[in-house]
C-alpha positions in Angstrom: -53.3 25.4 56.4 -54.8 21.8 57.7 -52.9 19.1 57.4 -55.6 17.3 56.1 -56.7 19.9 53.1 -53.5 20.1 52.5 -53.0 16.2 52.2 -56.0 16.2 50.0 -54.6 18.7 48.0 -51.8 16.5 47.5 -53.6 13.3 46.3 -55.8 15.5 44.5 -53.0 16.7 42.3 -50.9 13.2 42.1 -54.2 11.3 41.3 -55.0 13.9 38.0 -51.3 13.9 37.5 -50.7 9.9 37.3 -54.0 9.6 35.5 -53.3 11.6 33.1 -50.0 10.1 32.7 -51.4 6.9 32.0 -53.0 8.2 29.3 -50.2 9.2 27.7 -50.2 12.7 28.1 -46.8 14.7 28.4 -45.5 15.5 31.6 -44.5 18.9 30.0 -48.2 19.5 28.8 -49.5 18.3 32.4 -47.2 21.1 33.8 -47.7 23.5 31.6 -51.6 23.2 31.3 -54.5 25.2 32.8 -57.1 23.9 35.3 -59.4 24.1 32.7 -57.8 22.4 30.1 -56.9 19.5 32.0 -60.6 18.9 33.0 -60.9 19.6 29.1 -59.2 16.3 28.8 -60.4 14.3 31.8 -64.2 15.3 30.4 -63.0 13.7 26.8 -61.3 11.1 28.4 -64.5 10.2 30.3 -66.9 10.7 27.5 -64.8 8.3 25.4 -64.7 5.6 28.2 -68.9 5.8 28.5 -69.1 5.7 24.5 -67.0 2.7 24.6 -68.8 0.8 27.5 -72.2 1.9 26.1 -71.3 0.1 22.5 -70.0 -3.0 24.2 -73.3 -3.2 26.1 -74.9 -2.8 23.4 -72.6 -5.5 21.8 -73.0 -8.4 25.1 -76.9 -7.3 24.5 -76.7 -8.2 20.8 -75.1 -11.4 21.5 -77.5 -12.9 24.1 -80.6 -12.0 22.2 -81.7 -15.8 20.2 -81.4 -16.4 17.0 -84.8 -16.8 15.0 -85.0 -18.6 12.4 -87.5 -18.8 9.3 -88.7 -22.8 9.3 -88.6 -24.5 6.2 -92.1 -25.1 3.9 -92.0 -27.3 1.4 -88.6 -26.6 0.0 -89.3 -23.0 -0.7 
């Protein structure tokens, strides 16, 4: 095997691995889990993160639009 695959390999599996750990998932489930269902929850993960950036866009964008206002006639 290269030594550099297999070095990639290795970051590969410690990056997934602390990420996921800093998520809060169980080491046990992190062991114990498929390929697939860990990119089951990376792919959530992810999904949530864009939702959340989108709405505080969407919030910054609210925020800087101006105000309008209705001017005043004759007291009504």
């Amino acid at each position: 095997m290269d030594v550099k695959y297999e070095e990639s390999v290795k970051f590969g599996f410690w990056s997934i691995t602390l990420r996921l750990l800093k998520m809060g998932i169980p080491w046990d489930f992190i062991m114990e889990a498929t390929e697939s269902q860990i990119y089951l929850v990376l792919g959530i993960e992810a999904a949530m993160n864009q939702k959340e950036n989108e709405d505080n866009q969407a919030q910054m964008s609210s925020n800087k639009m101006p105000k309008m206002s209705m001017p005043s006639v004759g007291g009504f």
